[in-house]
N, C-alpha and C positions, 0 to 999 in steps of 0.2 A: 537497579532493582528490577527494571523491567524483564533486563535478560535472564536472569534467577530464575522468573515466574514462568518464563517458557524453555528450560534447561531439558526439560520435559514434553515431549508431544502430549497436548488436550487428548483425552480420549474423546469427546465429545463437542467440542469447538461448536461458538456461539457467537464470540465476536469475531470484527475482522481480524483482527491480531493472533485469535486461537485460530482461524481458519489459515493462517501464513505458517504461526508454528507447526501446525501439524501438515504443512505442504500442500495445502488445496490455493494455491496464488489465484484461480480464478473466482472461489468463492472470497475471497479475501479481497479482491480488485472491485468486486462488485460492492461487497459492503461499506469500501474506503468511498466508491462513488457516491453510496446516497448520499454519506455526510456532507460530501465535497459538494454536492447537487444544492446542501442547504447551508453550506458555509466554506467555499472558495479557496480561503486563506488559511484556513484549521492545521495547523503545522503538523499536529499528527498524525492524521487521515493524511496530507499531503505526500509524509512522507514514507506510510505504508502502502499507498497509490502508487510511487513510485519502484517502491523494492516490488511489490507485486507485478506492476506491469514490467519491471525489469525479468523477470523472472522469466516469465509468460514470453515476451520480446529482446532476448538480448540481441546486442549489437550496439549499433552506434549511436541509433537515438537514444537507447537505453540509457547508453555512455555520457551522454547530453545531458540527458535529465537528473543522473546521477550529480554532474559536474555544474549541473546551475538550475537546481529545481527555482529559484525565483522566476524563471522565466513559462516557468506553468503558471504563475498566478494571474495570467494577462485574460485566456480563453480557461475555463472550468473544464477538470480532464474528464473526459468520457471512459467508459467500458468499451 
């Protein structure tokens, strides 16, 4: 369902999620952080923090985080 609702670029993106569809990954990494600032383990934010910062950072840590986001849960990911 979720992918349906962004099949479409936002003309206007608001959340972090509309900021990823329409391609801005660093307004999108920022907004996945405040949540994450005030809830760590938020699986969602978690795992738009990670495609974000993948985006932004590919390579192999990217690859990392992709391959074992539980291991972000230890330190809170920063911008």
């Amino acid at each position: 369902m979720r992918t349906q609702a962004f099949a479409t670029r936002p003309a206007v993106p608001r959340t972090a999620d509309e900021h990823l569809a329409a391609g801005d990954a660093t307004a999108a990494l920022t907004r996945y952080a405040h949540v994450l600032a005030d809830a760590p383990a938020e699986p969602h934010a978690l795992s738009g923090w990670i495609v974000a910062r993948t985006i932004l950072e590919p390579g192999r840590a990217a690859r990392r985080m992709l391959a074992r986001p539980e291991e972000l849960l230890e330190p809170s990911p920063r911008v």
